[in-house]
Structures are given as structure tokens and as C-alpha cells.
N, C-alpha and C positions, 0 to 999 in steps of 0.2 A: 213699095214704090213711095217715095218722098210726097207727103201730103202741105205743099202749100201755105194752101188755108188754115190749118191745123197749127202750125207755125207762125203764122200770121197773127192768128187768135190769142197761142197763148204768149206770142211777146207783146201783144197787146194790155193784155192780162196783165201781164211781169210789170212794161212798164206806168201802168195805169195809176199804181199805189208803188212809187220809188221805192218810199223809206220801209213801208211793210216788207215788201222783197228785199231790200236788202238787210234787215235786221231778221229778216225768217232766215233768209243764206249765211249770214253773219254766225249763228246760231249753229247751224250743219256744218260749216268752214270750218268754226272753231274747234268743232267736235272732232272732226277727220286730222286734225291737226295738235290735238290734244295726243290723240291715239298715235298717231304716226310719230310725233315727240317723244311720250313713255315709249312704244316700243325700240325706235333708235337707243334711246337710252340703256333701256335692259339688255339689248344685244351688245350694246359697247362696253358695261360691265362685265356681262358673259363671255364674250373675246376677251377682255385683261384678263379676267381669271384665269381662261384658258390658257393662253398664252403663257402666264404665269409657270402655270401647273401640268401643264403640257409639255413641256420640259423634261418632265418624269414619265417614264411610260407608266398608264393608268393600269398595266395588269403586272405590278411588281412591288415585293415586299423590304423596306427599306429597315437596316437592323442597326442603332447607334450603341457606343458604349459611352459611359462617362463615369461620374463618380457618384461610389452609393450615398443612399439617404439615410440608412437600416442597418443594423449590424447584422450578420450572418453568418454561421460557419465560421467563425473565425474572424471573419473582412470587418472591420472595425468601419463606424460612418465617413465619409470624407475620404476613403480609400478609390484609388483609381483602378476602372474595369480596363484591362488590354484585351483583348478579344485577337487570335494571331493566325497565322497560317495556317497552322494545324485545325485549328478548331473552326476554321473556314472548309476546308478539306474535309474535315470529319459531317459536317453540316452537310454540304453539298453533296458527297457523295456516298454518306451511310445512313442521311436522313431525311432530307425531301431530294425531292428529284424538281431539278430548275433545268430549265431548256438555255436559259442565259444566265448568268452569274458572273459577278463581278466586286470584288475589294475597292475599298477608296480611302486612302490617305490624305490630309490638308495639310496644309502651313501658309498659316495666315500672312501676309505682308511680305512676300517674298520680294527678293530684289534683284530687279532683273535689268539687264545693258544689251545694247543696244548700238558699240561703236561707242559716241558721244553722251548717247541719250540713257536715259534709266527710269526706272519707275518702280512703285511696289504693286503686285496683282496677286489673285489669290493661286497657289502651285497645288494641284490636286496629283494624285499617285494611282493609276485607275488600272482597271485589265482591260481586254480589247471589246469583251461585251459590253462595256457602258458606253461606248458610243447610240447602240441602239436603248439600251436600259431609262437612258439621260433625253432621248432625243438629240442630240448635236446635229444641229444641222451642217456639213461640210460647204465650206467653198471652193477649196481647193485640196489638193493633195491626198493625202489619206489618214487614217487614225492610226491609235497603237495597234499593233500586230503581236501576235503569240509571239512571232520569234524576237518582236524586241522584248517582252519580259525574259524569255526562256532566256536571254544573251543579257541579260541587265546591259539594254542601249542607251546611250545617251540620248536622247529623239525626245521631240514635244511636238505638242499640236495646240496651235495661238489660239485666242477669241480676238473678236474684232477690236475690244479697246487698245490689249499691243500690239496690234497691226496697227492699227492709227496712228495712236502716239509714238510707238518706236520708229517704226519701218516706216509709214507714211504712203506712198503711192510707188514705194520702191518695190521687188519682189520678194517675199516672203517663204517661201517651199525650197529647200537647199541652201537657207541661207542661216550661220550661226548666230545664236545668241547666248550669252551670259545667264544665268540662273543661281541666286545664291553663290557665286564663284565661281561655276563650273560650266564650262562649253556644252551648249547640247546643238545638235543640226534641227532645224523644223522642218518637219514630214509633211505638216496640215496645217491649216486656218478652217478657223469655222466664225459663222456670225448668229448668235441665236437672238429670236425677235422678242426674247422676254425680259430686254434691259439691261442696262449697263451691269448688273451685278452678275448676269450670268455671260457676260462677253467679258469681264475681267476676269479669264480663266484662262490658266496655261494648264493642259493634260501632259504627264508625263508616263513611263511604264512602271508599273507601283512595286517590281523588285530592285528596278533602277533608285526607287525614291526611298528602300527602306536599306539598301545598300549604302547611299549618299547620306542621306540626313538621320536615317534611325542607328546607324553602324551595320556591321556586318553580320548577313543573314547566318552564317554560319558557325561565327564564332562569337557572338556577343548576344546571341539570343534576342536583338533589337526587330523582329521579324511582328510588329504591332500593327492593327490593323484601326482605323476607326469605324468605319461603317463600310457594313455589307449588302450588297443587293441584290435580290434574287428573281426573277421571272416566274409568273405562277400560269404562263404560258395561254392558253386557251378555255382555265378552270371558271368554273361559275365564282360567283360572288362569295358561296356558301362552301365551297371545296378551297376559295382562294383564302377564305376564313382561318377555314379549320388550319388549312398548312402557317398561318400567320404563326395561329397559336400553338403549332408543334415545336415552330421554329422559337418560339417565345418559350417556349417550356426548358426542350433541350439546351440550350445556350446557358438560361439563368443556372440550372442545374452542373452546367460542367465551368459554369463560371462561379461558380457561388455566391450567386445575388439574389436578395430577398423575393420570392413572388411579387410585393406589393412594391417592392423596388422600380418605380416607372422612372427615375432617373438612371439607375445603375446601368440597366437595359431597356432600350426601348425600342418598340416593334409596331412600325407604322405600316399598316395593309392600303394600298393607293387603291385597290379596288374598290372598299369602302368608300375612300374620299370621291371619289369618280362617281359612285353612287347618290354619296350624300349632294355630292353639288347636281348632279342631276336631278331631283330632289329640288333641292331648292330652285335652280333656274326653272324648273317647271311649276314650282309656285310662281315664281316673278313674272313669269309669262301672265300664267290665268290672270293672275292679280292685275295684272297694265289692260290684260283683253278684256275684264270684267268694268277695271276702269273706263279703259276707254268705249264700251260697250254701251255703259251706262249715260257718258257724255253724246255719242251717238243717238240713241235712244232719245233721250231730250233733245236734240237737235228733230230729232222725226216729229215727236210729238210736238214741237214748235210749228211743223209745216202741217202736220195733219190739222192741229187745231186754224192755221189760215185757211188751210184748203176748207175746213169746214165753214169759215165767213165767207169765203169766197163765194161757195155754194147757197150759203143764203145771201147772198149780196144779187148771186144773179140767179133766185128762185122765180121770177116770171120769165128770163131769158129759156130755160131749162121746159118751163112747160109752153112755151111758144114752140120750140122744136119738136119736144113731142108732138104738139097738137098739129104740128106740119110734118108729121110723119119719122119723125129722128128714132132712130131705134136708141133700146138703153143700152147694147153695147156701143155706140156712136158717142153714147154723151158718159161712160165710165172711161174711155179710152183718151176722151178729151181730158178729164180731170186727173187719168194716172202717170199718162205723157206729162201733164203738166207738173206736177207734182215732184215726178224723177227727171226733170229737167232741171227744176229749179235746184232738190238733192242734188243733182249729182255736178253741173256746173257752180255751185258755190263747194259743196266736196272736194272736187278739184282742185280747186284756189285752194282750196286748206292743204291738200296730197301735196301738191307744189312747193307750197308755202313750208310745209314740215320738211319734205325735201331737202329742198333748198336752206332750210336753219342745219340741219344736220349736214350735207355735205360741206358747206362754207364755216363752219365751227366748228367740226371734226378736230381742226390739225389744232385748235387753240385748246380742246379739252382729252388729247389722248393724255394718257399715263400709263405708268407700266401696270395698275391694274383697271385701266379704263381705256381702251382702244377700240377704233372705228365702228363708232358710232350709229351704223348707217340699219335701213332695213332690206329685206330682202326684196326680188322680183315676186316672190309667192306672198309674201305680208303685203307687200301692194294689191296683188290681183286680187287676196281675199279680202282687202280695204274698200276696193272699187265698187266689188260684188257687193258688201256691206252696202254700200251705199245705194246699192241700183234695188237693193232688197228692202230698206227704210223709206225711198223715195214710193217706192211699188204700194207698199202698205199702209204710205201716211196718207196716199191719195185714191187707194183703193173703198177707204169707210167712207170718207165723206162723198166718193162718187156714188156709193149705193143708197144713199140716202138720197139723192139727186135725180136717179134714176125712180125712187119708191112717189114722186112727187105728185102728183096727179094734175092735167092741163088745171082744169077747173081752178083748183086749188092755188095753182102757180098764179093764173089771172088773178082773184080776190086778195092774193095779199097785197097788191099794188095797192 
């Protein structure tokens, strides 16, 4: 039941001594507002990342070629690795087992029309498993299909910067575009949320693109591949490992690149990275909770030591109620209400206050690896809790000293 007097008492209390209260609230504000600032922050780093890198499905092993470092075998330094069909095929199906799998071709600067318009984007050569391999998020239409590889089809699928700039608010799915010379119809648009560099991307079907730009698969042996990528499906960390390093072994050996050759070939395991950033976001977390734990903390200890003036400020009021019958739960319940009253409405002001900096400055500070900013509905409830838990304990010591007081005792110090 709502107690009144109790109310009455301790806003009396509050505003009895202004600037005390509001420099003990000042203190707890800042604290909950320290914290609620560092954690927005970590979470809006930890979303760019993701977003980033989430792009990549996190259980998939990414394989580049380039040119070696090392001599080997034969391959003089500066010699370029082709990695091709065959030895994609021979990969996938005579030496790990991938649930998805998928080739990818680039060309950088491609140029592409549009009617009037034109522009250069980046032209990738994919199979139809990198749509899930890559994350793509679709907007419309659909992706490559088996049977436009199996048919070398003319087909693409846009990212959102050539749908802007070319097309504009025209329709996009059925309609042709120019590519490097050549008409292809668009199947899909997709819009991915990790930046402009992964939405200036046209997908095409990657025997269509080594047909067109490499020569012909059949008779010019142009059948090159640059990076391959494979699903390690549902394996642990430590099974997604080992198959990294099978895949790293077998390739360098039918390609003849040096072991130590981390340029020739190289074999990046996303599980790992997925790991390690988890990993580190889980320091970042402790480290802001620790921080701001420790700012908190001093915010208590700021009220607990008023609460303890307080206590001796009004050490005859205390033994006058005993001595008229007050029990000492009556007079701990006045001092720890008051106490997580003061915590937790100067708290608030800070909860709001951090709030409100992080929603209204969000859109001034996203970036592609710093995005929305905000904290969660559970980081608040456990903020609150913090606070009804510091408010509890900074008023729970000094009421037990209050309660220990003896009437006698309380009269004489006057």
C-alpha cells in the first residue's frame, strides 16, 4: 500500500539539502549514462562488423589464388596460380565433402549501360550456391540457377548501386543491360546492408563469364577460376579446421605452391574469424560492463557515504522514534527507500539521457563498420536492476548503523 508519510519524509529529506542531492544524483546519472554510452557504442561497432562480415556465411572456407612468393617445383617467384575447373571438381568431389560450393570469378571496372546511362561496377562469375555462401540478400527476382550455368546464359543479378544509378525507380527484373559489350537480361536485384562496395556488384553465371571474358571453355583451355568457396556445413570449429587444412594441403600440392607460399594460395577458414571476433566482442562487452560497473560503484558509494551524514545528521531524530516505539525494520526501510529513490530517479535521468545521445546521433555516426549504435531492451532491464541493486546497498549500511543506535545515546549527542 502506498505509504504517504514515508514520501512526504523523504522528499523532505531530498529537498532539505538541494545541492547535496543533486550532486549525490549528479554522481549515479553520470554513472548509468557512462555505461549506457560505452555499451551503445560496443554494440554499434559490433553490428559494423557484423554486417560487414556477415556478408560471408561464418561456416565457409574461402580459397584465393594469386602469384607466388617462392620458387617450387619448377614455378619460378612472380609466376601466376590459375586454379580451374577441373581442380575445383576434383576438390569437391574426391576430397572434402561441401554441402554448398561454389567458384568466383572478378573483373574489376567493368562497364556497364544502361540505354543512356553507364557506369563501371564490380562483374563477379558465381555458381548458384553463393547466393547463400555470400549472404545476398534478394529483393526481387531470383539468383543464378544451375541451368543458367549448365546453358552459359546471358542473366545477371544487380546490387543496389546499378539499380540506382542506372535504372532509377524504373523496373529492373526483365529488363536488359549492356555488360562489357554484351546484352544480358536481369533475373534479380539484391540490396546488401554492408555498403556501397558490396551493392556495386553485378552476379553473373561463372561459365557464362569464362565463355565471354576468359575464351572458350572448350577450346582455349581459358576455363580459370579465382577463388573457391566451400560450406564446412554443420562441423565444429575444430572438424571446420582440419577440412580448411586438407583443402590447403591438396590444392598447394596439385598446384605446385610452396607450403610457406601464403600468397600463391591462401585459405581463409570463416569459422575461425567468427570465433575470433566472438572472442574479442566478448572482451569488449566485459571490459565497457567492468567500466561501467566501476563508474556505477562510485556513483553508490557517493550516496551510501550521504546516506551515512544523513544518518548522523538526524542521530536524535532516529533515537526519538525508537524511544516512541519505532521498530528497526521501520527506520532501515525509511533509509533504503530513500536511498533507491534518490539511485534510481537520478539513474533514470542518466538511462534517458544515454538513450536519447545514442538514438539522435546514431544516423550522424553510422559507418559501414560502425552501425546503430543503440542498446538492447535486456541491457536496459539489467541497467535498471543495477541500479535498484546499488540504491538497496548504499542505504542498506548506513540504515543498520541507525538502527544499532541506542534512545539514550541518540538524546546525549544533542
Amino acid at each position: 500500500m502506498f505509504d504517504r508519510e514515508l514520501w512526504l519524509e523523504i522528499a523532505h529529506t531530498a529537498t532539505a539539502n538541494p545541492l547535496r542531492t543533486a550532486l549525490t544524483g549528479l554522481s549515479v546519472g553520470l554513472g548509468i549514462f557512462i555505461l549506457v554510452v560505452m555499451q551503445g557504442l560496443g554494440f554499434g561497432l559490433q553490428h559494423g562488423v557484423e554486417s560487414t562480415f556477415d556478408q560471408q556465411a561464418s561456416n565457409a572456407i574461402w580459397l584465393d589464388t594469386d602469384r607466388t612468393t617462392l620458387p617450387y617445383r619448377g614455378r619460378a617467384v612472380n609466376t601466376p596460380v590459375w586454379a580451374r575447373n577441373h581442380d575445383f571438381k576434383h576438390l569437391t568431389e574426391e576430397v572434402v565433402n561441401a554441402p554448398e560450393k561454389s567458384v568466383k570469378l572478378w573483373f574489376w571496372g567493368s562497364l556497364f549501360k544502361v540505354g543512356d546511362k553507364e557506369g563501371n561496377y564490380q562483374l563477379y562469375g558465381v555458381s548458384p550456391d553463393y547466393k547463400n555462401l555470400n549472404g545476398i540478400p534478394m529483393t526481387g527476382g531470383r539468383f543464378i540457377s544451375q541451368a543458367d550455368c549448365d546453358g552459359h546464359e546471358k542473366v545477371c543479378v544487380v546490387g543496389g548501386g546499378p539499380v540506382k544509378q542506372l535504372f532509377g525507380d524504373a523496373p529492373v527484373v526483365g529488363v536488359y543491360i549492356e555488360i562489357r559489350g554484351v546484352s544480358f537480361r536481369v533475373v534479380g536485384q539484391f540490396d546488401s546492408p554492408s555498403g556501397r562496395w558490396a551493392n556495386n556488384a553485378v552476379y553473373i553465371p561463372s561459365t557464362t563469364a569464362q565463355r565471354l571474358f576468359h575464351g572458350s571453355v572448350n577450346a582455349g583451355g581459358m576455363d580459370w577460376i579465382d577463388q573457391m568457396v566451400l560450406s564446412t556445413g554443420d562441423l565444429s570449429t575444430e572438424d571446420a579446421a582440419a577440412m580448411a587444412i586438407t583443402v590447403d594441403r591438396d590444392m598447394r600440392s596439385r598446384l605446385a605452391v610452396h607450403p610457406d607460399d601464403q600468397r600463391g594460395i591462401s585459405v581463409r577458414d570463416n569459422n575461425e574469424d567468427a570465433a575470433m571476433f566472438e572472442r574479442i566482442f566478448l572482451g569488449i562487452r566485459l571490459f565497457i560492463w567492468g567500466i561501467g560497473g566501476l563508474t556505477l560503484l562510485a556513483g553508490a558509494i557517493g550516496v551510501a557515504n550521504i546516506m551515512g551524514i544523513v544518518v548522523k545528521e538526524r542521530t536524535v531524530e532516529f533515537g526519538i522514534r525508537k524511544a516512541l516505539g519505532a521498530t528497526p525494520g521501520s527506520v532501515i526501510k525509511l533509509i533504503v527507500v530513500e536511498a533507491i529513490s534518490l539511485t534510481l530517479v537520478s539513474g533514470s535521468c542518466g538511462l534517458l539521457a544515454g538513450v536519447a545521445l545514442l538514438e539522435y546521433g546514431a544516423p550522424m555516426m553510422n559507418h559501414e563498420f560502425f552501425t546503430d549504435p543503440s542498446i538492447s531492451f535486456n541491457v536496459t532491464l539489467i541497467a535498471l536492476g543495477v541500479l535498484v541493486l546499488a540504491g538497496a546497498l548504499s542505504g542498506f549500511f548506513p540504515a543498520l548503523r541507525a538502527v544499532r543506535i541506542r534512545p539514550v545515546e541518540a538524546l546525549r549527542s544533542e
